[in-house]
N, C-alpha and C positions, 0 to 999 in steps of 0.2 A: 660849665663849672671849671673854675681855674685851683688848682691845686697847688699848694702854697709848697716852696720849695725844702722846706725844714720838714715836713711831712713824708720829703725822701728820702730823711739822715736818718741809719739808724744809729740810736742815743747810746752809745753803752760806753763802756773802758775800754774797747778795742779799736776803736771809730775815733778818729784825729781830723780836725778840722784846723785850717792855717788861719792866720789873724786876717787875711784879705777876708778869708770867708764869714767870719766872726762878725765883721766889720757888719760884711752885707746883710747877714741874718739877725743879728742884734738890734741894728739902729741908732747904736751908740758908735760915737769915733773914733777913730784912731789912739786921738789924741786921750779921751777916757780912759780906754781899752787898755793904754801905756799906763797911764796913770795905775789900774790897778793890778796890774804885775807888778810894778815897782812897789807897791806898798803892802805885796803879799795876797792880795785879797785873791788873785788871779793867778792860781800856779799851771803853768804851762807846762809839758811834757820835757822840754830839752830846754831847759834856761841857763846855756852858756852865753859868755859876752860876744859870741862871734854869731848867735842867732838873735839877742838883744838888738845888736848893733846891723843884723841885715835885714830885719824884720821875718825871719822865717820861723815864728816862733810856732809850733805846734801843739793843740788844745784837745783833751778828751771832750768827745761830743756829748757827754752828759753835760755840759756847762753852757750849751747854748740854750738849754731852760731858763735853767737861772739868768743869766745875762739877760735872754728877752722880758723875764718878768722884769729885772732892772730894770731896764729901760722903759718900760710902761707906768711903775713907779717913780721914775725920775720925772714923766711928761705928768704924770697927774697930780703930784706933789712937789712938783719943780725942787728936787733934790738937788743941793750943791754938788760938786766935784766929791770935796771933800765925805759927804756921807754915802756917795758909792759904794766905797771901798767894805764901811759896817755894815750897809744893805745888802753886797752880797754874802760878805762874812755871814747874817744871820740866815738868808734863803739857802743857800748850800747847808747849813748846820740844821736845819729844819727839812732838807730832804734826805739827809744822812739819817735823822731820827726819824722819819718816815719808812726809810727802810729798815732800819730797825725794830721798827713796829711790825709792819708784817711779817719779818722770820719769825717775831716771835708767835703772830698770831698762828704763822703756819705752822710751828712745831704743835699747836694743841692738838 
């Protein structure tokens, strides 16, 4: 049994994954990946123009869910570039109210 390497990240706010690694975990490129920083969809941890410009851009590893769901979406509804960006806009805002939901089920 081979053990898929995203199985080794743990997912939270404190856990930083670089855009190389994003790349490899995702399955999406580079070139996507740029694309949705630039247009917000993808906020990175330190987005000065001197990490822009070296690619050392650093990512909280909750977002390599999302991203992978992306990219599973993009191959089986052959998503444009351009609708990336609201695809992931809407998966991240659906796991934001996913957690949501649970605090509140766990205060009952």
């Amino acid at each position: 049994m081979q053990i898929d390497q995203t199985e080794l990240i743990w997912l939270d706010e404190h856990h930083e994954v670089s855009l190389d690694e994003l790349i490899e975990l995702s399955g999406l490129s580079q070139q996507e990946l740029n694309h949705l920083v630039e247009i917000g969809a993808l906020a990175p941890n330190n987005p000065t123009e001197e990490d822009l410009a070296a690619s050392e851009l650093r990512f909280n590893s909750h977002c390599i869910v999302s991203i992978r769901t992306l990219a599973r979406l993009k191959s089986d509804f052959e998503l444009e570039q351009n609708a990336l960006g609201l695809t992931l806009v809407f998966l991240e805002r659906i796991r934001n109210l996913e957690l949501q939901l649970r605090g509140l089920e766990s205060t009952k």
